[in-house]
C-alpha positions, 0 to 999 in steps of 0.5 A, a space after each residue: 146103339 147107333 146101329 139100332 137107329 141105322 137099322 130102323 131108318 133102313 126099315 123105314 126107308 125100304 117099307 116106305 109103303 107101309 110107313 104109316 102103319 109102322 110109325 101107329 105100331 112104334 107109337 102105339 108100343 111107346 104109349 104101352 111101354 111108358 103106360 106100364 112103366 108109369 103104373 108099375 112106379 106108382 103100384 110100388 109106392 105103397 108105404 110101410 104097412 100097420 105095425 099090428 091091429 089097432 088097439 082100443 085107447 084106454 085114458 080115465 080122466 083124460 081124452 087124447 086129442 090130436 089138434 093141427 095147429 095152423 087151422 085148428 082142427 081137432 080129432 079125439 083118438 080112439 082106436 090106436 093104430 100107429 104111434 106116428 101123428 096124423 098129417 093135416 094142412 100138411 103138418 104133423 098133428 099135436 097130441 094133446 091131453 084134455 081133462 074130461 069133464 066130471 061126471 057125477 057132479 050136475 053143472 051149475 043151473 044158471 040164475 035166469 032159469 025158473 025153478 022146477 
């Protein structure tokens, strides 16, 4: 290793006409080598692919919702895609059943409502 460095200070010193393009070149090579050195680190870091295709939720009677608990945020899950929780505010998501709402019976009318 000590000998690269002799070699390259003896280049330096015997092209000192041309030290100026030598050091743009030297530059030039580090910014290319640590610019693909950077993007090829962040090209690998892909995670772990979808174990399969997402599958339609069948639930009668209830909804899956996943709630955040520090801002309560809520997403109604319909289309399964992994079994791991959504991230949101930086924590994992709860699952939560909701009871859907009866559908053949009619809401109450309220009593300020005129008939009609």
């Amino acid at each position: 290793m000590l000998w690269l460095a002799a070699l390259v200070v003896a280049a330096l010193v015997l092209l000192a006409p041309f030290s100026d393009v030598i050091v743009a070149v030297l530059l030039g090579v580090g910014v290319l080598v640590g610019g693909s050195m950077l993007f090829r680190g962040l090209a690998g870091n892909r995670g772990a692919a979808a174990p399969g295709p997402p599958t339609d939720v069948v639930e009668t009677g209830t909804l899956l919702v996943f709630a955040c608990e520090t801002c309560g945020e809520q997403l109604v899950l319909l289309r399964k895609g992994t079994d791991a929780p959504p991230r949101h505010c930086a924590e994992k998501m709860v699952l939560r059943r909701v009871p859907t709402p009866d559908r053949t019976t009619r809401p109450a009318r309220p009593a300020n409502l005129p008939d009609g």
